[in-house]
C-alpha positions as CSV (number, residue, x, y, z in Angstrom):
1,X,30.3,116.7,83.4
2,X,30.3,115.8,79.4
3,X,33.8,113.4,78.7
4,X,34.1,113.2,74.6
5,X,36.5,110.5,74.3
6,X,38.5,109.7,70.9
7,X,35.1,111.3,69.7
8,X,34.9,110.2,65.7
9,X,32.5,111.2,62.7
10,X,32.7,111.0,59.2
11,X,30.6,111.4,56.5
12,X,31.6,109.3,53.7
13,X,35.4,109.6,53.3
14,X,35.6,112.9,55.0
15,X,36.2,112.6,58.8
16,X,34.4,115.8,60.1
17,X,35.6,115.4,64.0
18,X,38.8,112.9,64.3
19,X,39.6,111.3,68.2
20,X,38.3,114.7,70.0
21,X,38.8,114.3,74.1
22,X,37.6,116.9,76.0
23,X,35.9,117.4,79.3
24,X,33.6,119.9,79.9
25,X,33.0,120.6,83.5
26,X,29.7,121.3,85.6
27,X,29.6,125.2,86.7
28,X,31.4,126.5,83.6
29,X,30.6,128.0,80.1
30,X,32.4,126.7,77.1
31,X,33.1,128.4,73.6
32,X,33.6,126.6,70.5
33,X,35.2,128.6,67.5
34,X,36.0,127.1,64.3
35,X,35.3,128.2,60.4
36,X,32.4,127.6,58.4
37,X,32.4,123.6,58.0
38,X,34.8,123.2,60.8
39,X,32.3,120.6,62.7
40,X,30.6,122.7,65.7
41,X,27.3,121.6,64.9
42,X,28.2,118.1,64.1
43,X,30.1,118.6,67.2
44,X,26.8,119.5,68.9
45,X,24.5,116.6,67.2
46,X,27.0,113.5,68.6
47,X,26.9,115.4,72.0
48,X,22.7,115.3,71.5
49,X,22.2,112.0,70.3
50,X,21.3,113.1,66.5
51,X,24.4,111.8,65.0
52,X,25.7,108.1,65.0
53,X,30.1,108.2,65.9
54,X,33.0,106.5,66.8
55,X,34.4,106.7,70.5
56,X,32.7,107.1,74.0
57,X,30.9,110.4,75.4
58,X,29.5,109.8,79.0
59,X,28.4,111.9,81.5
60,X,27.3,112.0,85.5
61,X,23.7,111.4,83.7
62,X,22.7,109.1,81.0
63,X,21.1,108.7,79.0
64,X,22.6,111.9,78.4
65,X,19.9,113.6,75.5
66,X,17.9,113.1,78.7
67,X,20.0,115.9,80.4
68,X,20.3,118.4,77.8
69,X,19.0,120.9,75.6
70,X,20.3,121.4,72.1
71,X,19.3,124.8,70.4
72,X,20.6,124.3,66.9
73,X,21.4,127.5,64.4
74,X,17.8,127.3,62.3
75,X,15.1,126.0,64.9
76,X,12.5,124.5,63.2
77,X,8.7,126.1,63.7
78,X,5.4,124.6,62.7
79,X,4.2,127.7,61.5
80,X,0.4,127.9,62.8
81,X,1.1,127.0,65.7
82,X,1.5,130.7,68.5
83,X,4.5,131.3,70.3
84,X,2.7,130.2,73.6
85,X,2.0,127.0,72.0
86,X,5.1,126.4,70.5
87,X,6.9,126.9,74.4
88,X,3.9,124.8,75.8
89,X,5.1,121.7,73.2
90,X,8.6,121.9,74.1
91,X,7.7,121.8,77.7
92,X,5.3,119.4,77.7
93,X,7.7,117.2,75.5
94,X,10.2,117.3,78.5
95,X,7.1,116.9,80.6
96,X,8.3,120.1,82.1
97,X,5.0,122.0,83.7
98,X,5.6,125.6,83.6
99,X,3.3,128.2,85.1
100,X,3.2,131.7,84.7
101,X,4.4,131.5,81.3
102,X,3.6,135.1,80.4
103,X,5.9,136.5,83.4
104,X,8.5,134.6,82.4
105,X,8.3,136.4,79.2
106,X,11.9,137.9,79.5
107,X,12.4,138.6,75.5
108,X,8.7,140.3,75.6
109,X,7.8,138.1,72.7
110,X,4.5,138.2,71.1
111,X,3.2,135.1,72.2
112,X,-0.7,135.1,71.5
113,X,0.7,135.7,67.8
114,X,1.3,133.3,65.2
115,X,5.0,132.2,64.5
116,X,4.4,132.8,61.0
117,X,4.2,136.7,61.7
118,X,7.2,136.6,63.5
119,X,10.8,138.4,62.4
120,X,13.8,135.7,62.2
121,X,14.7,137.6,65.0
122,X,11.6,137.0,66.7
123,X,11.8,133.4,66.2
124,X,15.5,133.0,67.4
125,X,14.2,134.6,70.9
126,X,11.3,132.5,71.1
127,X,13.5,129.3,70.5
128,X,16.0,130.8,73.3
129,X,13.0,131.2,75.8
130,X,10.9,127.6,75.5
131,X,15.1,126.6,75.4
132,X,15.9,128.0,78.9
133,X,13.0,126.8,80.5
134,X,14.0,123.3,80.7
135,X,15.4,122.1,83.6
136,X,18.1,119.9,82.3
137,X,21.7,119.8,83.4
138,X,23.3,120.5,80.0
139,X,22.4,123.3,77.5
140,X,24.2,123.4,73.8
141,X,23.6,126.5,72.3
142,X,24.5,127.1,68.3
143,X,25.0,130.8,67.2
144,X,22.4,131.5,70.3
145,X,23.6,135.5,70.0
146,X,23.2,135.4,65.8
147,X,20.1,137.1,64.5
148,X,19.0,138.6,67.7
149,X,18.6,142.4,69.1
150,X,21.3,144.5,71.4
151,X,18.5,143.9,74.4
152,X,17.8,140.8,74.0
153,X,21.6,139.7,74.3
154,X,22.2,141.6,77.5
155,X,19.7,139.5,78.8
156,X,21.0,136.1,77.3
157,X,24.5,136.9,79.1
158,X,23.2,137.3,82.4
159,X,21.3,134.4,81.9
160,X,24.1,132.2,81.4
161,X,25.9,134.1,84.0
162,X,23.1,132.7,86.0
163,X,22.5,129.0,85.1
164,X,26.7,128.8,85.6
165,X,27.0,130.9,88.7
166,X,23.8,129.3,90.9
167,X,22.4,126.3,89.0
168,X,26.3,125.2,88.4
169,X,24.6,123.9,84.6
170,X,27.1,123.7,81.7
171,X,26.7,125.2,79.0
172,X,28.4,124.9,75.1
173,X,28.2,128.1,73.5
174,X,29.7,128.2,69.4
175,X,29.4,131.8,67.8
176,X,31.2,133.4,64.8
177,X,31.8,137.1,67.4
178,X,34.1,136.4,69.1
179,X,33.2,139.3,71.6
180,X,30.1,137.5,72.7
181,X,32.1,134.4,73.5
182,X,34.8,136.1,75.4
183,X,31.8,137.8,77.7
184,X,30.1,135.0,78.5
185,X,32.7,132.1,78.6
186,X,35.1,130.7,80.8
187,X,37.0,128.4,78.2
188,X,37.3,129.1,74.2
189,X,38.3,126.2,72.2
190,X,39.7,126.4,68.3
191,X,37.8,123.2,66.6
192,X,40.4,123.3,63.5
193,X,41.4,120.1,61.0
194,X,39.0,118.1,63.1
195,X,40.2,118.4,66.1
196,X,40.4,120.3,69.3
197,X,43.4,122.7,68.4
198,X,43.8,125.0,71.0
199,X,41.8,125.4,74.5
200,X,42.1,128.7,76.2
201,X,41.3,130.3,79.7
202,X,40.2,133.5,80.3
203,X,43.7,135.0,80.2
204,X,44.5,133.9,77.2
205,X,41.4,135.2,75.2
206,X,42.5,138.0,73.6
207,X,46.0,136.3,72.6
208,X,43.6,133.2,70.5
209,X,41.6,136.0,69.2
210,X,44.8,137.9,67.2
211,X,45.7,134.6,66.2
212,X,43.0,133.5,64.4
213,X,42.6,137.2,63.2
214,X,46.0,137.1,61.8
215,X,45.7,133.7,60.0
216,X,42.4,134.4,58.8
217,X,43.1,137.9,57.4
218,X,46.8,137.5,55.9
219,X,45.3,134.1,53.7
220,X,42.4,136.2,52.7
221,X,44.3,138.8,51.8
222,X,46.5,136.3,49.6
223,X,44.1,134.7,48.2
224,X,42.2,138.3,47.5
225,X,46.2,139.5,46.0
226,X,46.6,136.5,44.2
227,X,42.8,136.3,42.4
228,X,43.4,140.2,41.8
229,X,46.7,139.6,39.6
230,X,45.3,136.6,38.1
């Protein structure tokens, strides 16, 4: 369980995420939509420890960054260093010992090869696998479906399925396709003006969707009307 309580960041005089209270349960997978700028990742970095705030988050552990992994949009990559060393630093900064590393190759990355050689694609799945081989209760996972192949997100959804279903992990999923978050998710939440606007069960997925779709297209299609006739 992660409790965000009156949860507050600003950046100068622009308040990014303003008194956010939400709980996210154990067992259950978690969708945050917002635009561009909305504050998911900033979102993400006060629930990681990376960003100072205002307000209380606690949790069943703590120190919470203990607890969790956070997989942010651009990983960063020393560039000589091989996929298998790159996953064998990530573990070994957890001091997570993992054998077998090539059979748990599920993504069938290329990991005797430098990361410099890789595809941005390549380098998004090899960020997914060193992040799903920690053991931690939490895992926050920015665009984790963005950039990577038709296979490879199969495989991601059962994944989750699985640390949800039998591990009982939570997990914080923010994506710009909707369709990925609706498959994986139990909860989708708006993050709009700040705050949390609207939380939604599975029932309810596909009525938040045509919402957002309708505001979002009809003011693009002002503004694109009213630049046209300008």
């Amino acid at each position: 369980m992660i409790q965000l309580i009156d949860l507050t960041k600003s950046f100068g005089s622009n308040t990014v995420l303003d008194k956010v209270s939400f709980t996210f349960k154990n067992g259950a997978v978690y969708g945050i939509v917002g635009k561009n700028g909305a504050g998911k990742t900033t979102l993400f970095r006060c629930i990681a420890g990376l960003e100072r705030y205002r307000g209380t988050i606690v949790s069943e552990e703590m120190p919470l960054k203990n607890h969790l992994i956070f997989l942010p949009t651009e990983p960063f990559f020393y560039k000589m260093m091989t996929g298998e060393e790159y996953v064998q630093f990530i573990c070994n900064a957890r001091q997570n010992r993992v054998n077998n590393l090539f059979s748990k190759n599920i993504f069938n990355i290329p990991l005797k090869q430098y990361i410099s050689t890789y595809s941005s694609g390549m380098k998004k799945k090899l960020a997914l696998f060193a992040a799903l081989l920690q053991n931690v209760d939490y895992y926050i996972l920015d665009e984790p479906f963005n950039g990577i192949d038709f296979q490879s997100s199969l495989i991601l959804f059962d994944i989750i399925e699985f640390l949800k279903t039998n591990k009982s992990k939570t997990i914080i999923i923010s994506s710009h396709i909707f369709s990925t978050l609706k498959q994986s998710c139990d909860e989708i939440i708006l993050l709009e003006n700040s705050t949390f606007k609207h939380h939604v069960d599975k029932d309810n997925f596909d009525r938040l969707e045509k919402d957002i779709h309708s505001e979002v297209v009809e003011l693009d299609l002002n503004l694109w009307e009213s630049a046209k006739n300008s």
